[in-house]
C-alpha positions as CSV (number, residue, x, y, z in Angstrom):
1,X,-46.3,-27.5,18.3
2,X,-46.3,-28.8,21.6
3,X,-45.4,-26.2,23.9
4,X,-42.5,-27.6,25.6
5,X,-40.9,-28.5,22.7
6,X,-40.9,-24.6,22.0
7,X,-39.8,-23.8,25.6
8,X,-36.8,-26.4,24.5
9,X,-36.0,-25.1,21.1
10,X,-35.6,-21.5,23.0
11,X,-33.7,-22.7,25.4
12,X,-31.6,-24.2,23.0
13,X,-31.1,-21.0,21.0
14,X,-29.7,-19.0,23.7
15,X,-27.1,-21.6,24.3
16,X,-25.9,-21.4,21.2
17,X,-26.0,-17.7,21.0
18,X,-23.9,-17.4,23.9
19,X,-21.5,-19.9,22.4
20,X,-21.1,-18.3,19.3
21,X,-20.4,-14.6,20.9
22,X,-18.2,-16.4,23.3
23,X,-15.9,-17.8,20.3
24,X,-16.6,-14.5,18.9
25,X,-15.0,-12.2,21.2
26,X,-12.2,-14.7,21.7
27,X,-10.9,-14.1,18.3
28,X,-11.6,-10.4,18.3
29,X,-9.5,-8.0,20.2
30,X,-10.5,-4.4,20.1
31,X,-7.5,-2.2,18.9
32,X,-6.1,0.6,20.4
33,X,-7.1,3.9,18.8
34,X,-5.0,6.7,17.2
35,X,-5.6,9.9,18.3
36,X,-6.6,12.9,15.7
37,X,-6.9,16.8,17.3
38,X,-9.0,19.0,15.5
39,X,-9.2,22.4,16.7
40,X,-9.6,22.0,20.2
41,X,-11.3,18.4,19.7
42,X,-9.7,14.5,20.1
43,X,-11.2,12.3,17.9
44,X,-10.4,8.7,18.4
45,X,-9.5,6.5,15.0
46,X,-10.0,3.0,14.6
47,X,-8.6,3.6,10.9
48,X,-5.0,3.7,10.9
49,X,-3.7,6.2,7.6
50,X,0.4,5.1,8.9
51,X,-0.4,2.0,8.2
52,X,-1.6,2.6,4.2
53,X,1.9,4.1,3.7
54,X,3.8,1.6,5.2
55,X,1.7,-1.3,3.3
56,X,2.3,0.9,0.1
57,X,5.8,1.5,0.6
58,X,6.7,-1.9,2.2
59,X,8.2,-0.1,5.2
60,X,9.1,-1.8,8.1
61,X,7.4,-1.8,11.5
62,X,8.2,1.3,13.5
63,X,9.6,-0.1,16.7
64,X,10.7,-4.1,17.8
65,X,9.0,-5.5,21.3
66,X,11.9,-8.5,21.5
67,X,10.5,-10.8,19.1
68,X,7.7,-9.4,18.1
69,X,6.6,-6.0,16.2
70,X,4.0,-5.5,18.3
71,X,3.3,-5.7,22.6
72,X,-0.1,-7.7,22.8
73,X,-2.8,-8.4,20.3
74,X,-4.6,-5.0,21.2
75,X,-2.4,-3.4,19.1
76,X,-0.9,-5.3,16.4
77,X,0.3,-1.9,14.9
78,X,2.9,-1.3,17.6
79,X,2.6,2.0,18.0
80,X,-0.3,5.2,18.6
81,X,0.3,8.2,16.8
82,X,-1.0,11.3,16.9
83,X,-2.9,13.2,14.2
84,X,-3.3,17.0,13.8
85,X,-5.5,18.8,11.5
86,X,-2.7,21.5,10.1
87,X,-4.9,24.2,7.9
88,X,-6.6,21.8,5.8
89,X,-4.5,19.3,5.8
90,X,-4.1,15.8,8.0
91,X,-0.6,16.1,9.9
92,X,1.8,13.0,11.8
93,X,2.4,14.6,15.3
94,X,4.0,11.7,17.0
95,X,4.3,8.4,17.0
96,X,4.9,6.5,20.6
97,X,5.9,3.2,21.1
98,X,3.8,1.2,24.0
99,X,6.4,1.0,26.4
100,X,6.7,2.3,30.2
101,X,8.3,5.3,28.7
102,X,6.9,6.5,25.7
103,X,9.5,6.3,23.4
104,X,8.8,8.2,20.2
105,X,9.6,7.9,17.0
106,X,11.3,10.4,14.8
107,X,9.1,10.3,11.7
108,X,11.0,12.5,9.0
109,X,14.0,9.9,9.2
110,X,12.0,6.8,9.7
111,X,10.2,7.5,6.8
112,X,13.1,8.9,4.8
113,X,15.5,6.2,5.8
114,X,12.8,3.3,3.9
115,X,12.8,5.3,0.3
116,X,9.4,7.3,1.4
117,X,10.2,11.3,0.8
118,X,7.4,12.6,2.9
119,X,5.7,15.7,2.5
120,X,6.5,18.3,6.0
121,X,4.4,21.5,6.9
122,X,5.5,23.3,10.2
123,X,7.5,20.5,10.9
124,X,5.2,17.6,10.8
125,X,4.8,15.0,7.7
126,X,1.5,15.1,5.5
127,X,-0.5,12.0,5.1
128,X,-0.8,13.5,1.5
129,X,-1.5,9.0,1.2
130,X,-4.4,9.3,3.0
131,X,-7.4,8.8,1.2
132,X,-10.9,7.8,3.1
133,X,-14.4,8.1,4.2
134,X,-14.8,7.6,8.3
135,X,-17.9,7.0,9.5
136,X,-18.9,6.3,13.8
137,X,-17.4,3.7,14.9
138,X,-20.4,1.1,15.7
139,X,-18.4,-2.3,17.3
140,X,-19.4,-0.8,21.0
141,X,-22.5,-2.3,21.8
142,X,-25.8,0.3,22.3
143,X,-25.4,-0.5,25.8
144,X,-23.0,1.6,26.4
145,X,-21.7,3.1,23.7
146,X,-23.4,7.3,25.0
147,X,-21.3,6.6,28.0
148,X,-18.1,7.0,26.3
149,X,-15.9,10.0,26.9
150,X,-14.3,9.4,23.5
151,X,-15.7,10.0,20.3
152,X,-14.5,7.1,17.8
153,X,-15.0,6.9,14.1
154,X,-13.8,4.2,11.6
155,X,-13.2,3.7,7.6
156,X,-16.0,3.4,6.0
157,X,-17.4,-0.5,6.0
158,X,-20.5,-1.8,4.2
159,X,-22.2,-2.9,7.6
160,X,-22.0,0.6,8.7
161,X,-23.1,2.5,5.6
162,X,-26.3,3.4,7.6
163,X,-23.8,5.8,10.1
164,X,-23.9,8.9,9.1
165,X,-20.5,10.0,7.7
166,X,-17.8,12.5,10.2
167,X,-15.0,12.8,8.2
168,X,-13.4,12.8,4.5
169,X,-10.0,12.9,3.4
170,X,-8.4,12.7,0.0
171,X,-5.0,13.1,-0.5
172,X,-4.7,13.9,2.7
173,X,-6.7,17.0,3.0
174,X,-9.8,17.2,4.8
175,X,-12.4,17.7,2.6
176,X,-15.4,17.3,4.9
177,X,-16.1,17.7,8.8
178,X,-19.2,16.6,10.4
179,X,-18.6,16.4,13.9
180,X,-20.6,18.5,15.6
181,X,-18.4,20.0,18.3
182,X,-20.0,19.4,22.0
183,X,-20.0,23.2,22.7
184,X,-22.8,23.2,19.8
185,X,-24.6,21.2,22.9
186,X,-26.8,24.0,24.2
187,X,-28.7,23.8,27.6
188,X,-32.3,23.2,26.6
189,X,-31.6,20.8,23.1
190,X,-33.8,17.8,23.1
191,X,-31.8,14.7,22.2
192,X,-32.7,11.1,21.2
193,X,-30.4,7.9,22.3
194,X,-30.7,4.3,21.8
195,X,-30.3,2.4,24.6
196,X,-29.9,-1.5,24.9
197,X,-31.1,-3.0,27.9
198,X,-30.0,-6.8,29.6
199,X,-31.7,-8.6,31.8
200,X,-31.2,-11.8,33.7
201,X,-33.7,-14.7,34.5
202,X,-35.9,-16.7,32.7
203,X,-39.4,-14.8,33.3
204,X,-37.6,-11.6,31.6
205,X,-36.2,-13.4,28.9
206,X,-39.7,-15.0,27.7
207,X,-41.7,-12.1,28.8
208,X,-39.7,-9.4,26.9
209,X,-37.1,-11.1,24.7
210,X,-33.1,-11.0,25.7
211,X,-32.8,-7.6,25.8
212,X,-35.1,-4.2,25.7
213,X,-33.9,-2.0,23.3
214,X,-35.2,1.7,23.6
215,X,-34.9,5.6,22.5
216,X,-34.8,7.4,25.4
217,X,-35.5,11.5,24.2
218,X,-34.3,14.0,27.0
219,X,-34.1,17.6,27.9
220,X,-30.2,18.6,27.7
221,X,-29.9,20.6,31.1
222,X,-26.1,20.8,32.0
223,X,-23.1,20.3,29.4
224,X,-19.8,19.8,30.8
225,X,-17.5,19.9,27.7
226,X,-17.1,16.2,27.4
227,X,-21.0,15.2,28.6
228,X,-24.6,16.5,28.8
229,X,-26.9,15.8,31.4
230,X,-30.6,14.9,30.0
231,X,-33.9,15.3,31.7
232,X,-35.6,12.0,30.8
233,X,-38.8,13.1,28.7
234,X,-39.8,9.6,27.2
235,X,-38.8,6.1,27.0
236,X,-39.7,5.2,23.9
237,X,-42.9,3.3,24.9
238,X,-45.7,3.7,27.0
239,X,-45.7,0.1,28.3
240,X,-45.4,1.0,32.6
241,X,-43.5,-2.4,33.4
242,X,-41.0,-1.6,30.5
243,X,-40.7,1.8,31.9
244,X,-39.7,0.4,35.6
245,X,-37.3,-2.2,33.8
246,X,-35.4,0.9,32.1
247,X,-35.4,2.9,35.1
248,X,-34.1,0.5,37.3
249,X,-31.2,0.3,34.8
250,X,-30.6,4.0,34.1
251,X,-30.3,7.0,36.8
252,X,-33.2,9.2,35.7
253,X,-32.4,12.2,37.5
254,X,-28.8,12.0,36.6
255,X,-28.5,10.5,33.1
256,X,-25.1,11.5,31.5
257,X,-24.4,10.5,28.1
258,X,-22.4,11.5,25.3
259,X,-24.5,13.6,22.9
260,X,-22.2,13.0,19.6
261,X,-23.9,9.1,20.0
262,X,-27.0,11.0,20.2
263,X,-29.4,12.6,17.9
264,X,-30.7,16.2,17.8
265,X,-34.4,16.7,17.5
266,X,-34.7,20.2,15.1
């Protein structure tokens, strides 16, 4: 094939490609996440167990924004609660509305008052509803997903049945726990972490494809309780022009990620 008619075709591709995430994103707004404290942890849920009563139940939406049951598209929901792990069981801390205020919700009688008896320990109502399987949240892009703070996790998908699994409740009691806690991060751990690369301009698009896509394995040498510092060791190839390409992306000397996206080498 002639070889401009290849240089067209590719040209072509990535046009559409960009169109298609484009349209893509603009009909996909990320949600905000619940909160669930374990211990002295925050995990962040993109798996919502209030809502599976209130779908079960047919129980109305917690708060009213004017019109709406809901203040913007990033959180159709209406609300963020709060989750606590009470003994072995999952707990409803709070519920807030998304309002300059905080408004809360008082969860015994808004669950009572719609025909739902719930189920109270210490005060709190048990999501003895709750059944699932959460797994890490993979919609952040490998780009940037290590940089995050937050740890999230999400119900169990079949496009993410590769993740390894966090969390398991039936019946609202938490029948498996995963997460390694950061503290379990010690000074002098080797870690691997995929990276995702972008580059702009044509020559790096047809010399090395869109993006470079890499497993960076580092030396853990400082652990801040949220973060570990690596010691770059390897970049996942031995290629020298690839090499400069990552490190003109990442800080080297200073490369902060969080280890939970991360894998342990034993």
């Amino acid at each position: 094939m002639d070889f401009k008619i290849i240089l067209i075709m590719k040209q072509l591709f990535l046009i559409l490609l960009v169109i298609f995430l484009a349209v893509s994103t603009a009909f996909s707004t990320e949600q905000t996440p619940d909160k669930l404290i374990i211990g002295r942890d925050t995990i962040y849920l993109k798996s919502f167990p209030l809502d599976y009563v209130r779908v079960k139940h047919k129980i109305k939406a917690p708060f009213d924004y004017g019109k709406y049951t809901f203040p913007h598209t990033g959180c159709y929901r209406g609300y963020i609660a709060t989750w606590q792990i009470i003994g072995e069981f999952l707990t409803l801390k709070e519920v807030q509305k998304i309002d300059s205020v905080g408004t809360q919700l008082n969860i015994i009688e808004y669950l009572s008052s719609s025909g739902y008896t719930p189920k109270i320990i210490n005060g709190y109502v048990v999501a003895d509803w709750y059944s699932d399987t959460l797994r890490l949240y993979d919609f952040f892009s490998e780009n940037f997903a290590y940089k995050l703070n937050e740890f999230y996790v999400s119900k169990e998908y079949s496009r993410n049945r590769d993740k390894k699994i966090e969390l398991i409740f039936e019946n609202g009691k938490l029948i498996e726990n995963n997460i390694v806690p950061i503290e379990d991060y010690k000074v002098g751990d080797t870690l691997y972490v995929n990276t995702q690369h972008y580059f702009q301009g044509w020559w790096d698009i047809w010399e090395l494809g869109y993006n470079i896509k890499s497993q960076l394995k580092g030396v853990v040498r400082e652990n801040n309780g949220k973060m570990v510092r690596l010691e770059i060791i390897s970049y996942g190839t031995d290629k020298k022009q690839r090499i400069r390409k990552i490190q003109n992306k990442i800080n080297s000397n200073n490369f902060w990620a969080n280890p939970r996206y991360c894998k342990k080498m034993e």
